[in-house]
PDB file as gemmi writes it, atoms N, CA and C in Angstrom:
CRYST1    1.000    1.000    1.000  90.00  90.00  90.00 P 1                      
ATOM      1  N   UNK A   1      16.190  25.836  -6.941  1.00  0.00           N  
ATOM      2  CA  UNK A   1      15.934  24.604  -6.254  1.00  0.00           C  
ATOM      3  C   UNK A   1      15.084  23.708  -7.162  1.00  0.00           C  
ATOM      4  N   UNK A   2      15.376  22.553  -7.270  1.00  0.00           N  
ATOM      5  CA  UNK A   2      15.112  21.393  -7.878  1.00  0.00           C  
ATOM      6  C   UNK A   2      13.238  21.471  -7.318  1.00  0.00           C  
ATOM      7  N   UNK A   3      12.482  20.501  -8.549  1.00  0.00           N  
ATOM      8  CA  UNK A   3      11.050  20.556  -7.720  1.00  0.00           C  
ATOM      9  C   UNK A   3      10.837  19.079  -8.255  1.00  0.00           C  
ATOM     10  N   UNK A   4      10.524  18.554  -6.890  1.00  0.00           N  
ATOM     11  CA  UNK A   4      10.215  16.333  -6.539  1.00  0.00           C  
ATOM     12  C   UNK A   4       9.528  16.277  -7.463  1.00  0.00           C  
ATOM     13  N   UNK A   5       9.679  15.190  -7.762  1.00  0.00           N  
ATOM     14  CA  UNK A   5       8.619  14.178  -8.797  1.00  0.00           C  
ATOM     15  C   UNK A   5       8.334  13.162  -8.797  1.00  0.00           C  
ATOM     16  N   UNK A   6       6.831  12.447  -8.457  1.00  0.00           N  
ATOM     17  CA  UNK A   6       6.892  11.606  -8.033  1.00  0.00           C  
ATOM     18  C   UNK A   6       6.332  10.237  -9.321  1.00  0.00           C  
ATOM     19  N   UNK A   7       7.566  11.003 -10.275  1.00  0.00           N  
ATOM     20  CA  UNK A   7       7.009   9.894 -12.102  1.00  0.00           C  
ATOM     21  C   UNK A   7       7.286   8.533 -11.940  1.00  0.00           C  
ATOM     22  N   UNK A   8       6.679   7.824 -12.205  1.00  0.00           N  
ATOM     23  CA  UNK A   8       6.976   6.680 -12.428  1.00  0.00           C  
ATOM     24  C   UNK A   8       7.686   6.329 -12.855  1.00  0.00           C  
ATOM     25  N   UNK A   9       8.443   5.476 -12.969  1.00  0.00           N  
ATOM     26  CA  UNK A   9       9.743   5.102 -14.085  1.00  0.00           C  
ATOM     27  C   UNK A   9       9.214   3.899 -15.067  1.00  0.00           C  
ATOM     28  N   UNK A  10       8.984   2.792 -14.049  1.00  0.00           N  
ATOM     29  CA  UNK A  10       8.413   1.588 -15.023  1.00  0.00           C  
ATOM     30  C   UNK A  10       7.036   1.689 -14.431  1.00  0.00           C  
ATOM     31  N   UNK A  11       5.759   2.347 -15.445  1.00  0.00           N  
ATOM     32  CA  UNK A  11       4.659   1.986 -15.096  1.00  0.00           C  
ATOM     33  C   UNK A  11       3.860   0.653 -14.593  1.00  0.00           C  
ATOM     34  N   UNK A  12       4.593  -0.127 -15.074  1.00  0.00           N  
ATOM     35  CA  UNK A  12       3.977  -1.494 -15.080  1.00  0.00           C  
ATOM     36  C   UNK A  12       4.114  -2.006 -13.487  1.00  0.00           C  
ATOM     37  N   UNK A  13       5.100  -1.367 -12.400  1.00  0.00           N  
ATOM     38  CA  UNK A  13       5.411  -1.654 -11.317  1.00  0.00           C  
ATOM     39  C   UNK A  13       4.655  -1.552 -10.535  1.00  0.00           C  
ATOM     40  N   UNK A  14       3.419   0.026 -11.243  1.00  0.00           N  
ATOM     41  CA  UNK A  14       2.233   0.727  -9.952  1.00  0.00           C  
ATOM     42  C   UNK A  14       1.319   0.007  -9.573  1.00  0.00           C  
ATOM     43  N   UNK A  15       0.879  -1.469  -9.927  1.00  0.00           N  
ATOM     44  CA  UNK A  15      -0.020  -2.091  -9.296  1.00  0.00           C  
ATOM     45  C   UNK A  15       0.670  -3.098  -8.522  1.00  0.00           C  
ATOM     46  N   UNK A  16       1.861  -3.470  -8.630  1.00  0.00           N  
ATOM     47  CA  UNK A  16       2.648  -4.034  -7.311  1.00  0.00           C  
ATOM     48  C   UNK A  16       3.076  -3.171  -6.178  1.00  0.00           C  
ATOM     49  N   UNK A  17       3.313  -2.165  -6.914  1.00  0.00           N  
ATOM     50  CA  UNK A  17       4.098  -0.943  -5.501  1.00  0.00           C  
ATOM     51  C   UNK A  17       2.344  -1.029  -4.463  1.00  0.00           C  
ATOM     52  N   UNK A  18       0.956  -0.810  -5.022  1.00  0.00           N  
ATOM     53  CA  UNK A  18      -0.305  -0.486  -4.689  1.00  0.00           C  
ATOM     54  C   UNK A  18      -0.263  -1.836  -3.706  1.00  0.00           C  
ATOM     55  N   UNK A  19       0.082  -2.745  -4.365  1.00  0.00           N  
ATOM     56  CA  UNK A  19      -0.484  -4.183  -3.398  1.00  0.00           C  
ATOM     57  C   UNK A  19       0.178  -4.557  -2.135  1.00  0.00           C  
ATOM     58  N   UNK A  20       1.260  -3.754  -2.509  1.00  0.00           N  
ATOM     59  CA  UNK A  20       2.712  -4.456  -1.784  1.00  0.00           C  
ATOM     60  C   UNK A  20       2.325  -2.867  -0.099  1.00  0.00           C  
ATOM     61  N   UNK A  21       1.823  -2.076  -0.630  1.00  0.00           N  
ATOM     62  CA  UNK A  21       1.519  -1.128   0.198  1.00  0.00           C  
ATOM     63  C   UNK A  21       0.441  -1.517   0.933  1.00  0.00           C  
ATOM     64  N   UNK A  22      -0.622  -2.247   0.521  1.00  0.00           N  
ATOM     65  CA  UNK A  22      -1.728  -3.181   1.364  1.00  0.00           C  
ATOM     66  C   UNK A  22      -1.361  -4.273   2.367  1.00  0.00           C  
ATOM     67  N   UNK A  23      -0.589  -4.788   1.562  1.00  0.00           N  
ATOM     68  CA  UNK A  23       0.477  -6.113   2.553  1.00  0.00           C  
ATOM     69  C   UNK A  23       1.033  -5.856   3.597  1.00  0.00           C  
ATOM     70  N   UNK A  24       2.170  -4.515   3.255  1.00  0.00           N  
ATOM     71  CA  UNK A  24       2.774  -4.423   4.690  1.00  0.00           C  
ATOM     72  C   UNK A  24       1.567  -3.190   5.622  1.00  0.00           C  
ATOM     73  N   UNK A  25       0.588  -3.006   5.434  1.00  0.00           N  
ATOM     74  CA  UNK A  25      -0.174  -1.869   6.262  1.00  0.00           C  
ATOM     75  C   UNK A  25      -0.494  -3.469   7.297  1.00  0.00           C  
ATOM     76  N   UNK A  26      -1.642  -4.389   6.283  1.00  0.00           N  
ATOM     77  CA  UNK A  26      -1.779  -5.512   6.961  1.00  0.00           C  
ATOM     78  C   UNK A  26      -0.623  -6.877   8.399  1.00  0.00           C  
ATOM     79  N   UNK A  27       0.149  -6.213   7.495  1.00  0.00           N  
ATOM     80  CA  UNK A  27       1.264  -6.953   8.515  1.00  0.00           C  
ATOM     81  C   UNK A  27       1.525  -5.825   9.605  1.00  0.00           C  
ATOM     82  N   UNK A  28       1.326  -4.665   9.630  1.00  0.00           N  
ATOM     83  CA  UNK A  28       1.388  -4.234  11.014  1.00  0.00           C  
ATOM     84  C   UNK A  28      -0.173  -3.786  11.284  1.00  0.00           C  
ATOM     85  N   UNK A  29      -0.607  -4.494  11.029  1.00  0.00           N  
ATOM     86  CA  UNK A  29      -2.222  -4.358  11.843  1.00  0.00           C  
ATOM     87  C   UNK A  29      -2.752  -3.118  11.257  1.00  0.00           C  
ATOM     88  N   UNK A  30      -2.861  -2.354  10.647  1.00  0.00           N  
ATOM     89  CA  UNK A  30      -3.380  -1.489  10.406  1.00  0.00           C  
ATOM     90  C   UNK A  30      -4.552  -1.588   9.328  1.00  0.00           C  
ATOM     91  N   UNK A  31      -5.820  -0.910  10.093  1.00  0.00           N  
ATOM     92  CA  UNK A  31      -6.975  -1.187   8.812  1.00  0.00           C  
ATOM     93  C   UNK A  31      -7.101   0.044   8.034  1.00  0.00           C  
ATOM     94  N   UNK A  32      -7.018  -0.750   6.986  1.00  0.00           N  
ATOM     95  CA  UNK A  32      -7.411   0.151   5.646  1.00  0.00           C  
ATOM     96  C   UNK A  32      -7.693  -0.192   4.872  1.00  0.00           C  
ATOM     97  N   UNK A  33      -8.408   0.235   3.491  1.00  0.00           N  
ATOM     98  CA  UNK A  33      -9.378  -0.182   2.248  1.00  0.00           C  
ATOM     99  C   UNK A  33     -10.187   0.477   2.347  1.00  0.00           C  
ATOM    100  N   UNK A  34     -11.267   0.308   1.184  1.00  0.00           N  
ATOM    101  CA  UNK A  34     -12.659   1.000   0.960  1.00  0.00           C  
ATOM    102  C   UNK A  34     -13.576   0.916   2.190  1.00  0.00           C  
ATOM    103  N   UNK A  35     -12.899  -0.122   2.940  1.00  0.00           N  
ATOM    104  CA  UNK A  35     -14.435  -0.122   3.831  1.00  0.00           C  
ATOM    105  C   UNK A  35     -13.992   1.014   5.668  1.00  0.00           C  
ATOM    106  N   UNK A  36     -13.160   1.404   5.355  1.00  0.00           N  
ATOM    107  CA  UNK A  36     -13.307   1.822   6.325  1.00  0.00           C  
ATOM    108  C   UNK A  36     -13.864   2.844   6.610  1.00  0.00           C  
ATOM    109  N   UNK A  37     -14.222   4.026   5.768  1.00  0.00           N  
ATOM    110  CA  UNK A  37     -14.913   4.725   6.024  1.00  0.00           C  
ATOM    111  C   UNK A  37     -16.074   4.525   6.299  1.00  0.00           C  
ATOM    112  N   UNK A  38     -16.903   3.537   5.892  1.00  0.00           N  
ATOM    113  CA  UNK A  38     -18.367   3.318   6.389  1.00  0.00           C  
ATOM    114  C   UNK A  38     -18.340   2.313   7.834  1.00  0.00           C  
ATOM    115  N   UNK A  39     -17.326   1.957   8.115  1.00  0.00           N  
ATOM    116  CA  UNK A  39     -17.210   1.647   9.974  1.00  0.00           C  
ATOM    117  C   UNK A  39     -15.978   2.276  10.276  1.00  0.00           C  
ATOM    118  N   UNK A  40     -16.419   3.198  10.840  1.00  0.00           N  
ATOM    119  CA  UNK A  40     -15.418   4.216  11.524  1.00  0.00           C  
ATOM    120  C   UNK A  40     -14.932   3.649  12.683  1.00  0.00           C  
ATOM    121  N   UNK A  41     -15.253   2.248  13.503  1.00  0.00           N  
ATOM    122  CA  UNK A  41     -14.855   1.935  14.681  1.00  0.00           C  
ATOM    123  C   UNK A  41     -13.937   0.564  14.255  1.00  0.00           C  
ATOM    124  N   UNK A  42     -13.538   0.181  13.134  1.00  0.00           N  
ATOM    125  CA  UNK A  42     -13.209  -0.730  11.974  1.00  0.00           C  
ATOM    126  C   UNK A  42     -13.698  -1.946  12.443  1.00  0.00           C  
ATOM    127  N   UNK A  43     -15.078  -2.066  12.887  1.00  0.00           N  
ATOM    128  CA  UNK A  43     -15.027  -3.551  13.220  1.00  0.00           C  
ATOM    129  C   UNK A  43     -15.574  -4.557  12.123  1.00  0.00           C  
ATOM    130  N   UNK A  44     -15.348  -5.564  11.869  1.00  0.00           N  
ATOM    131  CA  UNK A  44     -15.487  -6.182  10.660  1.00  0.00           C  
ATOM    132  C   UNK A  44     -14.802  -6.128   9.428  1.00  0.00           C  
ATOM    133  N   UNK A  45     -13.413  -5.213   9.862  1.00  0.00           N  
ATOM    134  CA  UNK A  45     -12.603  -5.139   8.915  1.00  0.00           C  
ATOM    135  C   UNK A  45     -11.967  -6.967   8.889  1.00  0.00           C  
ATOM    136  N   UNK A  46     -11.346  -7.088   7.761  1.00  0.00           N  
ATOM    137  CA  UNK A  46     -10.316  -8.204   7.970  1.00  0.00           C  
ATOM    138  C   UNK A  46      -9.253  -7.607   7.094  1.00  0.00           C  
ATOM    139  N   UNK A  47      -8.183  -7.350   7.951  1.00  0.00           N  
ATOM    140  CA  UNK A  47      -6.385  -7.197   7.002  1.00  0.00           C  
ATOM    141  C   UNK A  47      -6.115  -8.148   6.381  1.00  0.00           C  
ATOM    142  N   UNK A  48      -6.329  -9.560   6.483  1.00  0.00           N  
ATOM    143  CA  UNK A  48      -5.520 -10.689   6.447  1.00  0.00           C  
ATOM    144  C   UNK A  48      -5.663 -10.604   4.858  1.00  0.00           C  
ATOM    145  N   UNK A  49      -6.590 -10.595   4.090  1.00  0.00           N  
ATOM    146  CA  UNK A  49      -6.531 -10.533   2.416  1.00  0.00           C  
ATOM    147  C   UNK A  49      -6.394  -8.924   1.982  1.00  0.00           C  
ATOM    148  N   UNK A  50      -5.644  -7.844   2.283  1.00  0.00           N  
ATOM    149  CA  UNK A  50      -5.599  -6.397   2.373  1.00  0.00           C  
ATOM    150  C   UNK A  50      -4.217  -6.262   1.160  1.00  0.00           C  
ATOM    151  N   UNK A  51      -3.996  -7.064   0.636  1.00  0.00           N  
ATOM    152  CA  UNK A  51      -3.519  -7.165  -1.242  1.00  0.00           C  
ATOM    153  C   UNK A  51      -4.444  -6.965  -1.862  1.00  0.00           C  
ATOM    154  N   UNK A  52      -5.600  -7.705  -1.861  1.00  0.00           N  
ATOM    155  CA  UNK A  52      -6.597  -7.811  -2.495  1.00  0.00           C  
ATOM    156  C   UNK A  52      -7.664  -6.474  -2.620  1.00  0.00           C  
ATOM    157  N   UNK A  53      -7.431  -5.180  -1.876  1.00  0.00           N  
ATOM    158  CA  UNK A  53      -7.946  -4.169  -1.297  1.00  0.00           C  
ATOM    159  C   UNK A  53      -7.463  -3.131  -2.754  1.00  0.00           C  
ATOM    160  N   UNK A  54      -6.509  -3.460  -3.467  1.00  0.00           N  
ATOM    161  CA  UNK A  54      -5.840  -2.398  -4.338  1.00  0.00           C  
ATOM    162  C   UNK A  54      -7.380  -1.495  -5.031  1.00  0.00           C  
ATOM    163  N   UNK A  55      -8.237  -1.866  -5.768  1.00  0.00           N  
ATOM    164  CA  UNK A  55      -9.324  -1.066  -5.900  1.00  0.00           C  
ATOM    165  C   UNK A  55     -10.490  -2.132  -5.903  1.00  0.00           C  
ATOM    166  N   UNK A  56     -11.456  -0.941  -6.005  1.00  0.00           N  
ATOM    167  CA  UNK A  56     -12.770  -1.588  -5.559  1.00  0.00           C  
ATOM    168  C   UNK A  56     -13.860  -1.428  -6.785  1.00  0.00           C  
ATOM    169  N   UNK A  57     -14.234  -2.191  -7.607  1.00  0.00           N  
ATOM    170  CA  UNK A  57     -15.114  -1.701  -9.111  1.00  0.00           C  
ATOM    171  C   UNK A  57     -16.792  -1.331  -8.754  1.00  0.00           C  
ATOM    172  N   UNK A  58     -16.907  -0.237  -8.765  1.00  0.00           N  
ATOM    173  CA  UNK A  58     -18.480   0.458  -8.134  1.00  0.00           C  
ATOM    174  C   UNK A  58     -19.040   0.713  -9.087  1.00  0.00           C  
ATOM    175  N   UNK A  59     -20.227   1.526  -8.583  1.00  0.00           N  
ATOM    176  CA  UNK A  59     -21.175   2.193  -9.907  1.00  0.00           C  
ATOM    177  C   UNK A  59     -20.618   3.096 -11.128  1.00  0.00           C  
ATOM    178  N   UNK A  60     -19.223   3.335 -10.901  1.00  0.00           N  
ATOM    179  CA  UNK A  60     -18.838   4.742 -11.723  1.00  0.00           C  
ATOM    180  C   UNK A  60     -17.503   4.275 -12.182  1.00  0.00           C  
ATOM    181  N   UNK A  61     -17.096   2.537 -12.419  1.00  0.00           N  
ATOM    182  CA  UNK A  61     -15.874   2.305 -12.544  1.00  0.00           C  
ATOM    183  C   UNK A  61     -14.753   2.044 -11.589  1.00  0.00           C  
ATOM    184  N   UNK A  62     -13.742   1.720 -11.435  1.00  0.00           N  
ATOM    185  CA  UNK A  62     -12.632   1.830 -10.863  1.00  0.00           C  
ATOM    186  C   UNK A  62     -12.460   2.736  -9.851  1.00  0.00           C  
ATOM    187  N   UNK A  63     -12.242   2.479  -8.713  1.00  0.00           N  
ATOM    188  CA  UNK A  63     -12.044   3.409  -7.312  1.00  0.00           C  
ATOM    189  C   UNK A  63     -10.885   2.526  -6.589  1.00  0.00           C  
ATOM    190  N   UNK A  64     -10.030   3.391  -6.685  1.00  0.00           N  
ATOM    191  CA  UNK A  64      -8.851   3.462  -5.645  1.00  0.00           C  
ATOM    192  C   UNK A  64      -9.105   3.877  -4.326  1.00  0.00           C  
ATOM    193  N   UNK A  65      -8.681   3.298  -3.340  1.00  0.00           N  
ATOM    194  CA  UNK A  65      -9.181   3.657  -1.868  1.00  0.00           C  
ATOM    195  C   UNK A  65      -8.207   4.898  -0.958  1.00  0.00           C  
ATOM    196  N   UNK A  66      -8.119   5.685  -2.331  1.00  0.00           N  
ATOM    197  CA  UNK A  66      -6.746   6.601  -1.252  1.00  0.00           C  
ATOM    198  C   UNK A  66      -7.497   7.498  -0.381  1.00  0.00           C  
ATOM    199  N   UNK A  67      -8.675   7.680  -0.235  1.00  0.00           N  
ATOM    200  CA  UNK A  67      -8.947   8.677   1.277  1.00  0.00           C  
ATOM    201  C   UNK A  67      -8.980   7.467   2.163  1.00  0.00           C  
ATOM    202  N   UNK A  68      -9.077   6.562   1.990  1.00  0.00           N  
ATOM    203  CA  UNK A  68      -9.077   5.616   3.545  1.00  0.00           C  
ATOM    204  C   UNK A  68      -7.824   5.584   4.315  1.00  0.00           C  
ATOM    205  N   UNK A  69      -6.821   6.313   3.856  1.00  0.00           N  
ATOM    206  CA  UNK A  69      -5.495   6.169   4.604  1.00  0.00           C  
ATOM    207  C   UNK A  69      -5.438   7.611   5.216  1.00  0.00           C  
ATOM    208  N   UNK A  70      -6.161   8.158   5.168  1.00  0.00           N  
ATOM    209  CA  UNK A  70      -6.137   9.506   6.473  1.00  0.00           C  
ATOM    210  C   UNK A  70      -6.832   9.381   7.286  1.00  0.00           C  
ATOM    211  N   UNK A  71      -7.284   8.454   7.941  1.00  0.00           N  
ATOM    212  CA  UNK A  71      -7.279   8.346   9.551  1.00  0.00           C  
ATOM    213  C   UNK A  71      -5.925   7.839  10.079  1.00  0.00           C  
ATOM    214  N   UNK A  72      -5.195   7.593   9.352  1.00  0.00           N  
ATOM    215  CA  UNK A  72      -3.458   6.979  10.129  1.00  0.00           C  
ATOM    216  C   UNK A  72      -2.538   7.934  10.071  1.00  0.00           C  
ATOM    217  N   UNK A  73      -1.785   7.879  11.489  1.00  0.00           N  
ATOM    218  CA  UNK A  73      -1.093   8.756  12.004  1.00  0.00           C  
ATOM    219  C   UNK A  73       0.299   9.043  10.602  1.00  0.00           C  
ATOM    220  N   UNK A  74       0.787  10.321  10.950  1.00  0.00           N  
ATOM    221  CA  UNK A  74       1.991  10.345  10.283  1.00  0.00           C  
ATOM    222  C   UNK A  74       2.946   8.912  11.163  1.00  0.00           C  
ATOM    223  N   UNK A  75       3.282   8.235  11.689  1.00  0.00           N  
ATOM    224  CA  UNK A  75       3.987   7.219  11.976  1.00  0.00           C  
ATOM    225  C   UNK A  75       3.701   6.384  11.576  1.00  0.00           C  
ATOM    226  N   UNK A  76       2.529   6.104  11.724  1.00  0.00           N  
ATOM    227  CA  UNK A  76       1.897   4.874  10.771  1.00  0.00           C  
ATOM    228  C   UNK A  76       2.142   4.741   9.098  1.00  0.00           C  
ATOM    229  N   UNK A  77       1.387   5.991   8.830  1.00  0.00           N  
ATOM    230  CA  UNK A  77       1.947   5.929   7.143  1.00  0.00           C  
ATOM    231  C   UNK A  77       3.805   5.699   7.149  1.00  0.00           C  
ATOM    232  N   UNK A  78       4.079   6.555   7.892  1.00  0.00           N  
ATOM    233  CA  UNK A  78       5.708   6.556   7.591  1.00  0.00           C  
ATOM    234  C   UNK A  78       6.145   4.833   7.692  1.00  0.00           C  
ATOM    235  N   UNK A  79       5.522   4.003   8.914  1.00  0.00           N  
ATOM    236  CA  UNK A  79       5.831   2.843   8.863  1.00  0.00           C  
ATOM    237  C   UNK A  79       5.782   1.874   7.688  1.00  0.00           C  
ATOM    238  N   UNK A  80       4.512   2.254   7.037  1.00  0.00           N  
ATOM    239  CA  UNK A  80       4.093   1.155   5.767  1.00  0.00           C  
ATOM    240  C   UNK A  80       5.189   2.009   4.684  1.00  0.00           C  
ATOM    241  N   UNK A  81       5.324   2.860   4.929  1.00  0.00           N  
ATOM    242  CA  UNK A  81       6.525   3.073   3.678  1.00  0.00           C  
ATOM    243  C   UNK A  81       8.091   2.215   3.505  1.00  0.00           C  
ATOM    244  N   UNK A  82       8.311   2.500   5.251  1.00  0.00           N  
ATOM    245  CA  UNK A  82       9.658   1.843   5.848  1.00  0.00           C  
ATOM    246  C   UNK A  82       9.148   0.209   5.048  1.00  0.00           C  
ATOM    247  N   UNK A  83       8.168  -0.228   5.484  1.00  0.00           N  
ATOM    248  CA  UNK A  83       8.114  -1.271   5.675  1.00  0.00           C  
ATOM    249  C   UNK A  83       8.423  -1.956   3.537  1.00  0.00           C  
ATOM    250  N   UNK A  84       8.003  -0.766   3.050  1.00  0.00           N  
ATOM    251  CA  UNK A  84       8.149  -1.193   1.419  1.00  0.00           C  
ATOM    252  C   UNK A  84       9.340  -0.918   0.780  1.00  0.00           C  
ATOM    253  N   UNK A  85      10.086  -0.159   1.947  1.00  0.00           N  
ATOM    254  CA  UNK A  85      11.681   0.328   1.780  1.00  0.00           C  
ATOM    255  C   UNK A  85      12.301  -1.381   1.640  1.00  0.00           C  
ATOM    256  N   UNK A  86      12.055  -1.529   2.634  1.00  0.00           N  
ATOM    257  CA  UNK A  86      12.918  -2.698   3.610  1.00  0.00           C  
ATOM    258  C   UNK A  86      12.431  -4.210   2.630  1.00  0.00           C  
ATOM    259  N   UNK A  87      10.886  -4.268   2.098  1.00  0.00           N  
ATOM    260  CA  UNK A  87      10.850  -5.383   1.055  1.00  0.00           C  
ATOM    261  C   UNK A  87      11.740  -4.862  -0.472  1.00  0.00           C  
ATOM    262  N   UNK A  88      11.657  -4.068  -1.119  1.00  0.00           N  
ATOM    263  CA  UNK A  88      12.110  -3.658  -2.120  1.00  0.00           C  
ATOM    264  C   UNK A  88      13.459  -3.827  -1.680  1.00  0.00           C  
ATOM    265  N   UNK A  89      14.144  -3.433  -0.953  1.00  0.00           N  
ATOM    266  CA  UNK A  89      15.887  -3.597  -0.948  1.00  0.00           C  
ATOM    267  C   UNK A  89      16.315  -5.303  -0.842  1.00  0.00           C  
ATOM    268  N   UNK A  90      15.214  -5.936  -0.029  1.00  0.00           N  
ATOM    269  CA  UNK A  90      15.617  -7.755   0.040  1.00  0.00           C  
ATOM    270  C   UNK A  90      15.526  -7.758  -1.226  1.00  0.00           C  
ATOM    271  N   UNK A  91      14.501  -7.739  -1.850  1.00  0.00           N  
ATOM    272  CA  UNK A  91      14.382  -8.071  -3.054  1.00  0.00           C  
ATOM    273  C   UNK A  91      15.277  -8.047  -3.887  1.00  0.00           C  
ATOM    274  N   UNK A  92      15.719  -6.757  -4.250  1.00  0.00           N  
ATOM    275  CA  UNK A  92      17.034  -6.157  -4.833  1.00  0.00           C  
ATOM    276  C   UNK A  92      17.720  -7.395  -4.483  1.00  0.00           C  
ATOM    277  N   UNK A  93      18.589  -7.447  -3.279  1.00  0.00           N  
ATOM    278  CA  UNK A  93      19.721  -8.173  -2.900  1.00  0.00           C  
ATOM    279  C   UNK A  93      19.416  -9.425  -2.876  1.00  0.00           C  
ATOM    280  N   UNK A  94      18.383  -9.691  -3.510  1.00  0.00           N  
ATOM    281  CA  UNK A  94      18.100 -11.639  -3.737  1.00  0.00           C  
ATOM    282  C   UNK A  94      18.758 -11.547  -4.847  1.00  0.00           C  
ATOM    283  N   UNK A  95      18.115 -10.598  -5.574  1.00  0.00           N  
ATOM    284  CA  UNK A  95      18.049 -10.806  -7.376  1.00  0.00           C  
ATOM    285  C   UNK A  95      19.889 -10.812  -7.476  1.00  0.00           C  
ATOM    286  N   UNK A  96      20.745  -9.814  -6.156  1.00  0.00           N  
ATOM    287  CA  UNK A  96      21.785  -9.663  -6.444  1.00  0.00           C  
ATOM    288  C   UNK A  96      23.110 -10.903  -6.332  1.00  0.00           C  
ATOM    289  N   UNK A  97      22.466 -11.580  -4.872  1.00  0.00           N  
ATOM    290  CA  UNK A  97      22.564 -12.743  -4.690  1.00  0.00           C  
ATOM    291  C   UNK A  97      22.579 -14.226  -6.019  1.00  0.00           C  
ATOM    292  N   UNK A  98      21.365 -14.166  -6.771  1.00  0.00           N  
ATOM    293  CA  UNK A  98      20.829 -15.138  -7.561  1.00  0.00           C  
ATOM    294  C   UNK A  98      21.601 -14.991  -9.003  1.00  0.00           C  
ATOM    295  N   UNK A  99      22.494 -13.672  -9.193  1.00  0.00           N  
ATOM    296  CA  UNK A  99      23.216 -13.523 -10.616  1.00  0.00           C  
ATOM    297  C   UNK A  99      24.650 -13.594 -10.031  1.00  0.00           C  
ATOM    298  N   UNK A 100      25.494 -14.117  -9.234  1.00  0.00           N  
ATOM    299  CA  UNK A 100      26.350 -14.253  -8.533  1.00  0.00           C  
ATOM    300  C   UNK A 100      26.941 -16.039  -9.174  1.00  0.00           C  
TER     301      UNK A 100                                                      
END                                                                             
């Protein structure tokens, strides 16, 4: 049996795939970023700039916010994935559209 891999193909893509994963969490309401762990009840979050969430520059360099996405349900994550399915394929079919 074959074993997944989850390589990159075009590196240069991983800080759009990162942003584009902030965008659609934000478009279905969901809070996430660095700050949620220090308000666990998320109040004072704001989604509305949650592109801008990709990392956070602290005392020790560069921090990516990937434990803040385990308080969300397996449906939830599964949603923001759907939801980067569903931009990535328009996309596709613009570009497919626009060489036509």
């Amino acid at each position: 049996m074959s074993k997944r891999s989850n390589k990159i193909v075009v590196p240069a893509s991983k800080q759009a795939l990162y942003q584009m994963k902030y965008e659609v969490a934000a478009e279905l309401g969901l809070q996430v970023g660095s700050g949620y762990r220090s308000q666990p009840s998320g109040e004072g979050l704001d989604t509305e700039f949650a592109g801008e969430l990709g990392s956070v520059t602290g005392g020790q360099g560069a921090y990516h916010a990937k434990e803040s996405w385990s308080h969300l349900a397996t449906r939830e994550a599964g949603a923001v994935g759907g939801g980067i399915t569903r931009r990535l394929i328009a996309q596709a079919e613009q570009v497919l559209r626009d060489s036509h």
